[in-house]
C-alpha positions in Angstrom: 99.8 153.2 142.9 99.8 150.7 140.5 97.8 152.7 137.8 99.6 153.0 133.9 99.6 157.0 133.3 97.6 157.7 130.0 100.1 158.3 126.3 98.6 162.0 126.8 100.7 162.0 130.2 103.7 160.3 129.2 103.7 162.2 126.2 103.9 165.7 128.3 106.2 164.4 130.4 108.9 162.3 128.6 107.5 161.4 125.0 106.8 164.5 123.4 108.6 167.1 126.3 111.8 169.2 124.7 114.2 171.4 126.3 113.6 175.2 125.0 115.7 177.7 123.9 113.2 180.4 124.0 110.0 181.1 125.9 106.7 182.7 124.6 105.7 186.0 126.6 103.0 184.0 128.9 104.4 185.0 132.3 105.3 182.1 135.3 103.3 183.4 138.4 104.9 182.5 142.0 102.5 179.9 142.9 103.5 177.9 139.7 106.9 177.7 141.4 105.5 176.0 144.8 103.3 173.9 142.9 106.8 172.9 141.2 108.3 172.4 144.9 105.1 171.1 145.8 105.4 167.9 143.4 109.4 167.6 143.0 109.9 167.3 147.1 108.0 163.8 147.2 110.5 162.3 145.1 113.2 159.8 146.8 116.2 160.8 147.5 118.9 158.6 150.1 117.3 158.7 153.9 115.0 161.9 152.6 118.2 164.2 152.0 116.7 166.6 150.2 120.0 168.4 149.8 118.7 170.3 147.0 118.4 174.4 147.5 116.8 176.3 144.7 117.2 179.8 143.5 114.3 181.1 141.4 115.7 184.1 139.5 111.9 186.1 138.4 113.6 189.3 138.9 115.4 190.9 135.8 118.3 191.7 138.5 118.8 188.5 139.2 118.5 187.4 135.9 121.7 189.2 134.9 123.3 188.6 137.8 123.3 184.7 136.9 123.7 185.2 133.0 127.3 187.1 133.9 128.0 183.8 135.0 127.2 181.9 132.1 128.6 181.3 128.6 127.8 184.0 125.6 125.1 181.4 124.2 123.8 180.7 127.3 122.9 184.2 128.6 119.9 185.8 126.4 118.3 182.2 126.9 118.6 183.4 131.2 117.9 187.1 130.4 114.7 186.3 128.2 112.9 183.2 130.0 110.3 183.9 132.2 111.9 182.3 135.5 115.4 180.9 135.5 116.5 178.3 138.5 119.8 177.7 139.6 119.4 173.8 141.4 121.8 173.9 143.7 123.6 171.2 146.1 123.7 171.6 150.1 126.5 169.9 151.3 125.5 170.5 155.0 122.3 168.6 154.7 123.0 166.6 157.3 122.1 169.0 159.7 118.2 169.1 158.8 118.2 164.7 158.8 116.9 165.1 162.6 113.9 166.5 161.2 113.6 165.0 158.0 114.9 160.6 158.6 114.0 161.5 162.6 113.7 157.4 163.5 116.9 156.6 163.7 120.5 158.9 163.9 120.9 159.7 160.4 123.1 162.7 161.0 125.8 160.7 162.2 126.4 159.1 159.0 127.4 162.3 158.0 129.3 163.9 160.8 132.8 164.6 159.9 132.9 163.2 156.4 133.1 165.8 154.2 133.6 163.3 150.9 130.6 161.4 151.5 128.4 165.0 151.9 130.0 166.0 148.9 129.0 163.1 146.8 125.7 161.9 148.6 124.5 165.9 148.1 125.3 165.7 143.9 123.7 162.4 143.6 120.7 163.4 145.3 120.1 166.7 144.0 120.8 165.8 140.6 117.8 163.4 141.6 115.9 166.3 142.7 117.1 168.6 139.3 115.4 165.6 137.3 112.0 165.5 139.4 112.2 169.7 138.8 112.0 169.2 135.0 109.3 166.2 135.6 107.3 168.2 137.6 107.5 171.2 135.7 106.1 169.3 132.8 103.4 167.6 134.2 102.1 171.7 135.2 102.3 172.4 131.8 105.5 174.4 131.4 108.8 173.8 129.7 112.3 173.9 131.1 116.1 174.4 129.3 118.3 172.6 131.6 122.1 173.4 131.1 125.6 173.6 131.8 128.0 176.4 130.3 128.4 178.5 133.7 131.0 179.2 136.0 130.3 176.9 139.1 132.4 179.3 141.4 131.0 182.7 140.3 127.2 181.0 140.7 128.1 180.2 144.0 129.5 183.4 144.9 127.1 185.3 143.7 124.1 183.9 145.1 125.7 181.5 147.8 128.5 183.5 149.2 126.0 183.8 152.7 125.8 180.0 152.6 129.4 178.3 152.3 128.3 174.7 152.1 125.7 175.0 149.3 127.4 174.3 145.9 125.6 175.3 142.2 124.5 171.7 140.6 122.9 173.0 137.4 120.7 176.0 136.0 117.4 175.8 133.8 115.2 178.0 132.3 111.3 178.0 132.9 108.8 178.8 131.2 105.9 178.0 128.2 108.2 177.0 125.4 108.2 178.7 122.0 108.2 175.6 119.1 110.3 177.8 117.4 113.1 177.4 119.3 114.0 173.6 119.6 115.6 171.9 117.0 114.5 168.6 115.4 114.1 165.5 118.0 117.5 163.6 118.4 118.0 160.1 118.2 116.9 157.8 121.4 118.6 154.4 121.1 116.4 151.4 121.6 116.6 148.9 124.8 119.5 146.8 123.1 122.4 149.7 122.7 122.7 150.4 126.3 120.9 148.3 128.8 122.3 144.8 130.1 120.1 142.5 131.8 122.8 140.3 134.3 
């Protein structure tokens, strides 16, 4: 594992990667998305959480049902991609940590502490949102993460079933059109925002 990933990689995956605004017409097929899920599940999250639950809107219906939830600017950029994925947050995750930390009582951490879900199932599956976009790159598409929705009417729409799972974030998938990003934005170097204690 100690092995330094070619420029070529981390160019595709951090370097050279943009967020899109618009997508060209080259279609997303179904098993992209579980080659996605296939990569972005062995990243860490606390005690293998995995509190992440995804949505993967293909479907033109459920395409506008998740851009009526969204601000004016952020809706064609839902409509038009080829695939658009609501990441969302389980905060009931505890329930599935028999199976997935089984060597010790995991669970019980969890049992009657709704705070600690709460928080423990944003950190992680923000965690997980960020190994999306990673793997996502590294298969050769593009992604638009974003804000701009209504949290509540994501979560009704699409979660009402399932009380305990909360909308995170949304994206966009797809092959990204150059024509749609705007000119790179300033990274600060090490110094501006990094301590060493």
């Amino acid at each position: 594992m100690s092995q330094i990933l070619s420029d070529d990689a981390l160019d595709a995956i951090f370097r050279k990667a943009r967020s899109y605004n618009a997508y060209t017409d080259e279609p997303v097929s179904e098993d992209q998305l579980h080659a996605i899920w296939e990569l972005m599940k062995w990243g860490p999250t606390s005690a293998n959480q995995l509190p992440a639950r995804l949505v993967w809107c293909a479907s033109d219906e459920a395409k506008d049902k998740l851009a009526a939830c969204t601000s004016q600017q952020n809706q064609p950029k839902i409509r038009n991609a080829p695939v658009s994925v609501i990441i969302a947050m389980d905060v009931e995750f505890h329930d599935h940590l028999p199976e997935l930390f089984p060597h010790t009582d995991a669970k019980a951490w969890f049992d009657g502490n709704t705070e600690l879900r709460e928080a423990s199932a944003f950190r992680n599956s923000t965690l997980q949102g960020a190994y999306f976009i990673m793997a996502a790159r590294a298969l050769g598409l593009d992604t638009g993460p974003m804000s701009g929705f209504d949290q509540g009417a994501v979560d009704k729409a699409f979660f009402a079933h399932q009380p305990g799972v909360r909308t995170n974030f949304i994206s966009t998938l797809g092959h990204g059109d150059p024509a749609s990003i705007f000119d790179r934005l300033p990274r600060p170097a090490f110094a501006k925002f990094n301590t060493i204690a």
